[in-house]
Steps between C-alpha positions, in 0.01 A plus 500: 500500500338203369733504185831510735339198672503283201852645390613387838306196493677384133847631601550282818580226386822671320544691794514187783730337227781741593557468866504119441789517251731624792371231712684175574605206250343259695124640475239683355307705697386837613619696689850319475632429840842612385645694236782491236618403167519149460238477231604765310873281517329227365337575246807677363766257558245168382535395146161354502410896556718739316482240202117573466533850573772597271330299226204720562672766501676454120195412363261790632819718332522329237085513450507841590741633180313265286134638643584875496662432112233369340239741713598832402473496146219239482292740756602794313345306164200445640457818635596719191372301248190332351550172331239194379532254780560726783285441754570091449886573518448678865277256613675217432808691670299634816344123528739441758301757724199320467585064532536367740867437641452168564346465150783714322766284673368160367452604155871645522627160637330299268580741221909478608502115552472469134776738440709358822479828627375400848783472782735769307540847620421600133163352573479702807592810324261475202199419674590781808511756206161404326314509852700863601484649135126600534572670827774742356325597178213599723761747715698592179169514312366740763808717461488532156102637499654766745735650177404758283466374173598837370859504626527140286356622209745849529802290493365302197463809318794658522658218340571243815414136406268293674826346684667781614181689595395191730901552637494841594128608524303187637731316709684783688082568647451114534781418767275515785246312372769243303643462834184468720445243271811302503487530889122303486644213278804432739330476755183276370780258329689493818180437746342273205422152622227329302678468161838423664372235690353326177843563329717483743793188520781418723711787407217745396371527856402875552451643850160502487478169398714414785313659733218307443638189531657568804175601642308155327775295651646655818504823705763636524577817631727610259191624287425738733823657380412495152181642519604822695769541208242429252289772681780751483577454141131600415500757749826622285309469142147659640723820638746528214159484265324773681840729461463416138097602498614821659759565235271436253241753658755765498610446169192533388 
């Protein structure tokens, strides 16, 4: 009982959020003393809006491909083999688990100023992918200690290469995980707000970044709009990635 309380207790804000997105244009508040559209209008027909969030959008994609291709075969390295230097090489790719965001973000922007990186959605998409690449080896990692080795080392002997036995043995098991994974990086480069706002420009504003702008500098009500769709989208991922944890369990 005590647990539920504190479930409760965390989810309300999200949950309060809703109602208020169906409220009126002209306020924010709760309960809304009338209910429609109107925000949900705005922010789809105002540039300053669907600019941000379409930019967001390309560049959690975009992050996403890049993440999930350089995760499975780098997680399946360090989980098959031994190798000097190891232990450094996963460190120094899980760091992003451990600094601090704030601290990660400055040491990308200072990093990227040299290269004129910052203010480019190249920028963006680079430094999304280092800071969501540790979080899909760990998924695609965790997949990968669920295979039987055997199987692998079957294929390899009756004459399959090291390619096409990773094609047809150790991918066809790995779609659950590969795509729980890819599912966790869209939607931490699409919510991500501390290293955008250090790189963002005046055409690399991302929706997050946005966001919090509009809440430093106004209130408007159209944010209550935004955050119930930002609420459904990870709703969306968390439910898609628990029918992918089932597959997986049946699978296996």
């Amino acid at each position: 009982m005590l647990a539920f309380g504190v479930y409760l207790f965390l989810l309300a804000p999200s949950i309060i959020v809703i109602p208020v997105s169906f409220g009126s244009k002209y306020e924010l508040k709760f309960p809304p003393t009338e209910y429609s559209l109107d925000l949900y209008r705005i922010f789809f027909s105002t540039e300053s809006w669907t600019q941000p969030l379409f930019l967001s959008f390309r560049v959690a994609v975009i992050t996403t491909i890049i993440a999930t291709v350089i995760a499975v075969p780098a997680a399946y390295a360090m989980v098959r083999f031994d190798f000097t230097g190891k232990k450094l090489l996963i460190g120094l790719i899980m760091s992003p688990l451990v600094i601090p965001s704030v601290v990660f973000a400055l040491g990308i922007y200072l990093y990227f100023s040299y290269f004129k990186l910052t203010g480019t959605a190249t920028g963006l998409i680079i430094a999304h992918t280092m800071f969501v690449l540790p979080y899909t080896m760990v998924i695609v990692s965790a997949g990968i200690q669920k295979l039987d080795p055997n199987l692998e080392f079957g294929a390899m002997l009756m004459g399959a290469g090291r390619f096409r036995m990773l094609m047809t043995v150790v991918l066809p098991q790995l779609y659950p995980s590969i795509g729980a994974g890819a599912l966790f990086a869209f939607l931490i480069s699409f919510d991500e707000v501390v290293i955008s706002w250090f790189l963002a420009g005046p055409t690399t504003t991302t929706l997050s970044v946005k966001m919090f702008s509009a809440i430093q500098w106004e209130i408007s009500p159209v944010i209550a709009a935004v955050s119930t769709i930002l609420t459904v989208l990870s709703l969306i991922v968390c439910l898609v990635n628990v029918a992918l944890q089932k597959n997986t369990e049946i699978q296996n």
